[in-house]
Every structure is written in structure tokens, then in C-alpha cells.
N, C-alpha and C positions, 0 to 999 in steps of 0.2 A: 569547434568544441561542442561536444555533447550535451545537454541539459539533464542533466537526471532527476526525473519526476518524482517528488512523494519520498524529500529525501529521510522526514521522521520514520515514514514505514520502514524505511531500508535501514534506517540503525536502529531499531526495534529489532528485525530478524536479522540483525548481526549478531546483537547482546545476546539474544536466547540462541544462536546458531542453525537460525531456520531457514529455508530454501524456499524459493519460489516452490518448487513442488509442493513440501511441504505443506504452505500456505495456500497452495490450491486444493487440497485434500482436506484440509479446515473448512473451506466455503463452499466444498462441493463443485467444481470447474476444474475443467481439463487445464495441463500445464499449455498448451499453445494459448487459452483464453486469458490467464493471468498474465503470459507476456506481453498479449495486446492491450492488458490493461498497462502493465507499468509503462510500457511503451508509448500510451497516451493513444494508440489505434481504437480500442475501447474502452467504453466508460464505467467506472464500479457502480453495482448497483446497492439500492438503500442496504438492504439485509447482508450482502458483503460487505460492506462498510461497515456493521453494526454488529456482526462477528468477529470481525479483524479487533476492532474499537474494545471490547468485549475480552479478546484473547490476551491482548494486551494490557488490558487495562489504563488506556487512552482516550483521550477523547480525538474528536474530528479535527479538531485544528492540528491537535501534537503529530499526530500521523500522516495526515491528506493534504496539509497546506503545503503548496512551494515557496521554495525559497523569494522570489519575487513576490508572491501574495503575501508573505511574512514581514518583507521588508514595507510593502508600503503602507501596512497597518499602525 
């Protein structure tokens, strides 16, 4: 079974009908670099995060936590 990382991000750009593309044209990164983010191969940096956060109008937890860090909070 798959884990899917960052799952606030991903119903964020469902609701508004945004794409990884998309969202990598907001933060400035190639679409291969935003997959190695969501993919968990690379890590988001501060000011992507503070964009995304930003575009949204979310904070760090609603967006960036997994479902694991959620639960044992």
C-alpha cells in the first residue's frame, strides 16, 4: 500500500483544481522537483512552504502534516 505524503496539500489543489504543474509554476521549480517533493525523495524548502502556505491560505500543520504526525498529536 502506498503512503501518500502531505495529504492537506493534495485536497487543497483538488478543491481549487490545481496540478502539480501548476503548483510548481507558483514556487518557481521544475515539475520533476516538485515530484521528488511529494514523493518524499526531496525536501520543501522554507520559502516553498511559505508560498504554498500563502496561496492557500493555510497554515503549516493543515497542509505539511501526515496523517501519522496528525494522529499522534
Amino acid at each position: 500500500m502506498r503512503k501518500i505524503l502531505f495529504p492537506g496539500l493534495h485536497g487543497e489543489m483538488a478543491r481549487h483544481g490545481e496540478t502539480q504543474q501548476e503548483l510548481a509554476k507558483l514556487i518557481n521549480i521544475s515539475e520533476q522537483s516538485i515530484c521528488n517533493k511529494f514523493t518524499g525523495k526531496n525536501q520543501w524548502k522554507f520559502n516553498e512552504i511559505e508560498k504554498i502556505c500563502e496561496h492557500y491560505n493555510k497554515n503549516y500543520d493543515e497542509l505539511f502534516k501526515n496523517i501519522e504526525e496528525q494522529k499522534s498529536n
